[in-house]
C-alpha positions in Angstrom: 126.2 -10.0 111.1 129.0 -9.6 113.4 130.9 -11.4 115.9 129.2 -10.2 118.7 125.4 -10.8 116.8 126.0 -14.3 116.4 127.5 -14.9 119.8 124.3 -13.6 121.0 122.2 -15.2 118.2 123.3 -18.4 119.2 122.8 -17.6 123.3 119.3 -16.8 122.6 118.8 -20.2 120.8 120.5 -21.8 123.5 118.4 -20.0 126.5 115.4 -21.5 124.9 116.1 -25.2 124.4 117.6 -25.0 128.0 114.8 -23.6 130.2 112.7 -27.3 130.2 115.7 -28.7 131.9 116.9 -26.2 133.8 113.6 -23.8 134.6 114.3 -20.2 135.1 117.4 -20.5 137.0 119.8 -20.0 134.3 123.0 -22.1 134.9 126.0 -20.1 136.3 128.1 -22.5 135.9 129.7 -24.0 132.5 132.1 -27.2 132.3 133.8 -27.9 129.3 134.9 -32.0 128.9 138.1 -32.8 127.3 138.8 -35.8 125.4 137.4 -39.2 126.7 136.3 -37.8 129.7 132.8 -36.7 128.1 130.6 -39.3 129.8 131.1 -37.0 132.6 128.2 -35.6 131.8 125.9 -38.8 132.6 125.3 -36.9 136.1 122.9 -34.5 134.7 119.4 -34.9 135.7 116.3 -34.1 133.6 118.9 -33.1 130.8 118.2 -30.9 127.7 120.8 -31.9 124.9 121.9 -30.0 121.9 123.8 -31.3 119.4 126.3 -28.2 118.6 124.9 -28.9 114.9 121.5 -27.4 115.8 123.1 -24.0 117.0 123.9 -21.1 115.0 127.3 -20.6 114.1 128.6 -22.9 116.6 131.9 -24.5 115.4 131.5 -28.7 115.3 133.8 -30.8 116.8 135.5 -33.4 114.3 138.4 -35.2 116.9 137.7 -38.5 118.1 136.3 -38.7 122.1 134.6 -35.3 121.5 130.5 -35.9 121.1 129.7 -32.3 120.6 126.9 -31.6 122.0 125.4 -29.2 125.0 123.7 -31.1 128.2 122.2 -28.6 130.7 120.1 -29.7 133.8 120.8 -30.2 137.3 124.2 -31.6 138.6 123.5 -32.6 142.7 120.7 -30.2 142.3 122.5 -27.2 140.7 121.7 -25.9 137.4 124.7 -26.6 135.1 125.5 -26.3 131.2 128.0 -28.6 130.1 130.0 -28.9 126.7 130.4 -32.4 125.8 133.5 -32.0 123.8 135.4 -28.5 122.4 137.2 -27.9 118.9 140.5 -26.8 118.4 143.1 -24.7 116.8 144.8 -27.5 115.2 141.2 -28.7 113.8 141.1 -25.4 111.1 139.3 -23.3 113.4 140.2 -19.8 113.8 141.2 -18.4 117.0 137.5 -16.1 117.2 136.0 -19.9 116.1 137.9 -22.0 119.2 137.3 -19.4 121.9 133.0 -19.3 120.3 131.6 -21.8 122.7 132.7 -19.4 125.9 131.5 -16.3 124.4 128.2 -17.7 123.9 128.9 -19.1 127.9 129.7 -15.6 128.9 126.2 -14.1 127.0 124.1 -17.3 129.1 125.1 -15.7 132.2 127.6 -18.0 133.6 129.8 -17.3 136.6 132.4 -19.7 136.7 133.7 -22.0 134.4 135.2 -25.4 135.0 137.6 -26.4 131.9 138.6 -30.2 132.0 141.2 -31.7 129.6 143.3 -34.8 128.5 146.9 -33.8 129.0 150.6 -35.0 129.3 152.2 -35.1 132.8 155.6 -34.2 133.0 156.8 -33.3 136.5 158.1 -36.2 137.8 156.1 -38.3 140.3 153.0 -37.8 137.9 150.5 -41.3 137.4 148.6 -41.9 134.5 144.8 -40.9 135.1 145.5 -38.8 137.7 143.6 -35.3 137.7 145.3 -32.1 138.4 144.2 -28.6 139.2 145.8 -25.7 137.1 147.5 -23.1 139.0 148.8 -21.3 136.2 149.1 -21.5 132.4 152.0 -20.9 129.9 150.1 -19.9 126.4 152.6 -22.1 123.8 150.2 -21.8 120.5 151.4 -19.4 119.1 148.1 -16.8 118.9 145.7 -14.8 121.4 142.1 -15.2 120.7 142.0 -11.2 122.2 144.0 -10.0 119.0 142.0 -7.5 117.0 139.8 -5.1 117.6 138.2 -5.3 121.4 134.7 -6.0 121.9 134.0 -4.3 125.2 130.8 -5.4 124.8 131.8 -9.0 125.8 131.9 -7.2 129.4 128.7 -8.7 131.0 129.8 -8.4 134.2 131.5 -5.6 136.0 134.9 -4.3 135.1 135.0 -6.5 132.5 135.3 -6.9 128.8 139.3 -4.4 128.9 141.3 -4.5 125.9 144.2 -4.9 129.3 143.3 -7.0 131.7 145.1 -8.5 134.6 146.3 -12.7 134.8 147.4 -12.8 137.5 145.2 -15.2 138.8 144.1 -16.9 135.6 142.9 -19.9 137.4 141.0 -18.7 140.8 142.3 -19.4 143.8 139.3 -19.6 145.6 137.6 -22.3 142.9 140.9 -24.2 143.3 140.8 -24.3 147.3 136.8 -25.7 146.9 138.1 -28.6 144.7 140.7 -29.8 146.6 138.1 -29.7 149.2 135.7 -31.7 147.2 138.5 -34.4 146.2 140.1 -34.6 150.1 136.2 -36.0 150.8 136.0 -38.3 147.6 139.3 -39.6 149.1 142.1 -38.6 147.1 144.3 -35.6 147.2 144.2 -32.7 144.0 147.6 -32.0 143.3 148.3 -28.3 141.4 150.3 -28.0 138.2 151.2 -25.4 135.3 149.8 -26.6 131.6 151.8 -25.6 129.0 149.3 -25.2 126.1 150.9 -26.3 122.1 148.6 -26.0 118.9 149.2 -29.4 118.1 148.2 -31.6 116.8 151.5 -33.4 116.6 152.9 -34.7 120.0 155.7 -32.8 121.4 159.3 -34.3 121.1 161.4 -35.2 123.9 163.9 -32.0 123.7 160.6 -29.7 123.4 159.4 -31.5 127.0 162.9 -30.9 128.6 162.1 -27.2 127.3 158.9 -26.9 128.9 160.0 -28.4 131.8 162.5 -26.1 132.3 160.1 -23.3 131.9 158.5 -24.4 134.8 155.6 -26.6 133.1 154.4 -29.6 134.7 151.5 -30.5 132.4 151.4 -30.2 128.3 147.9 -29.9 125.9 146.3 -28.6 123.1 143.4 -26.6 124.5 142.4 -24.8 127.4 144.6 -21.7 127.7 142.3 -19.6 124.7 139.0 -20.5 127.0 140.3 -19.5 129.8 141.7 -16.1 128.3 138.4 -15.5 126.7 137.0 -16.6 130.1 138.6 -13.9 131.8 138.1 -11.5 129.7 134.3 -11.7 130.6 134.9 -11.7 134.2 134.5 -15.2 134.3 135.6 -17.4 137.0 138.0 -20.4 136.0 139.0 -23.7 137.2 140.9 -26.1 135.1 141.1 -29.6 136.0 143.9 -31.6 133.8 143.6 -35.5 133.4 147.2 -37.2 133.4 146.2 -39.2 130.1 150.0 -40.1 129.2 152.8 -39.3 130.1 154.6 -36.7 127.8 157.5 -37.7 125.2 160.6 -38.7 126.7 159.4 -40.1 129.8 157.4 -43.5 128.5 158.5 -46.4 127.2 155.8 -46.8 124.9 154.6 -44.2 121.7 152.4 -41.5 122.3 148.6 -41.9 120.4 145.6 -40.6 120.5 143.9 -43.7 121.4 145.9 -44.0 124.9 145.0 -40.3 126.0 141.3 -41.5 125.3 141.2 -45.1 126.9 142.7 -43.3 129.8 140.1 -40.5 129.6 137.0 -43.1 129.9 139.2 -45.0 133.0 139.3 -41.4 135.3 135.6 -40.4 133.7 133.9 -41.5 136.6 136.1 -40.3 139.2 136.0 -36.6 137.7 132.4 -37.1 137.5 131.9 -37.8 141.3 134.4 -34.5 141.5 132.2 -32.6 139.6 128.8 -33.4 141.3 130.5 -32.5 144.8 131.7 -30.0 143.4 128.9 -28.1 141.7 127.3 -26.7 145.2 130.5 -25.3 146.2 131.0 -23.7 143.5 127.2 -22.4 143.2 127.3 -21.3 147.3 130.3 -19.1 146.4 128.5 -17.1 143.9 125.6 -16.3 146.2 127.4 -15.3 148.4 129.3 -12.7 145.7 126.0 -11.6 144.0 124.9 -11.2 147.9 
């Protein structure tokens, strides 16, 4: 069976254990949770949930403040499909094995994707738990989930699926402009920021920050950047949203750890939920109004 089979294999599975929750409105629009910030997905009403055990070929999460599991149903009345948790490079996984979850996305028939994660500020000014909208990424791991053979098949939506494609706006503009929108009326302002994406899963030392930094990199991770390659690749819409869990080696007083970028994580939950449930009509007007 190859690449493409499975992807749809598991899309098909998926498309069944979803309808009760969402009906025959399939969700156009997927958010992926990042460490501690899963509980996010306590919004959903009428919620189907899928353990990513119970889906073929889906990779399994195995890092700490990742539950693994699928919750579709209606965010403020809007069909979602959320992914409570992702898996990584750094876990084992191949690149084709990271980047599975949005393929299978793509196949559902989603739109836009909103891709949330736990990450270390480093432009000065930065608080801890703040969230911050990606403008721009800087890919740092080392691979490209596109490498190999293209599957223009992955094309599900027009003038997608090119070996080439253009990244110039990797993170849409328009999505961006509609969450600083929905934050200015939760009452706080949505800065912008450029993540810097490492494999991990060691931190980054002090003299690698003052690198990035120069580079022009505000925000540092482990994730992220091969979703929303893979993303675009489709012709999928991205926003990524980056929680300010710590802040990145060099500029704390205190040691980095896995446990402070997940307290933090479960502190901001909430207010990224509230985001996300203001946010979800926005973002499902737009596409009406491009599918016309």
């Amino acid at each position: 069976m190859t690449y493409f089979d499975q992807v749809m294999e598991a899309a098909a599975y998926l498309r069944g254990r979803m309808r009760s929750a969402t009906g025959e409105s399939a969700p156009q629009i997927a958010i992926v949770l990042g460490s501690g910030l899963g509980a996010a997905a306590s919004a959903v009403e009428r919620p189907a949930i899928v353990p990513y055990a119970e889906i073929p070929h889906f990779p399994r999460s195995t890092v700490e403040g990742h539950s693994g599991r699928i919750v579709a149903g209606l965010l403020n009345r809007v069909p979602v499909v959320i992914l409570q948790g992702r898996v990584h490079y750094y876990e084992g996984y191949t690149p084709a094995e990271v980047t599975f979850p949005m393929r299978v996305l793509g196949a559902l028939g989603v739109r836009a994707a909103v891709l949330t994660n736990a990450a270390g500020g480093i432009k000065d000014g930065y608080r801890v738990g703040q969230l911050v909208a990606l403008a721009d990424h800087i890919n740092f791991t080392g691979f490209n989930p596109l490498v190999g053979s293209n599957e223009a098949r992955f094309g599900f939506l027009p003038g997608s699926g090119l070996r080439f494609f253009d990244m110039t706006e990797a993170y849409s503009k328009a999505l961006r402009a509609l969450a600083r929108e929905a934050a200015q009326e939760e009452g706080f302002e949505l800065d912008e920021g450029v993540y810097l994406a490492v494999s991990g899963p060691s931190f980054e030392t002090p003299a690698e920050i003052r690198a990035f930094r120069t580079l022009g990199a505000t925000l540092v991770g482990m994730s992220t950047v091969p979703e929303t390659i893979v993303a675009r690749h489709m012709g999928i819409e991205v926003l990524g949203i980056s929680c300010v869990t710590n802040l990145a080696a060099g500029l704390s007083p205190t040691q980095l750890s896995h446990e402070e970028v997940f307290e933090t994580g479960r502190k901001v939950e909430d207010r990224l939920a509230r985001l996300l449930e203001r946010l979800a009509p926005k973002i499902a007007a737009r596409i009406a109004v491009a599918e016309g």
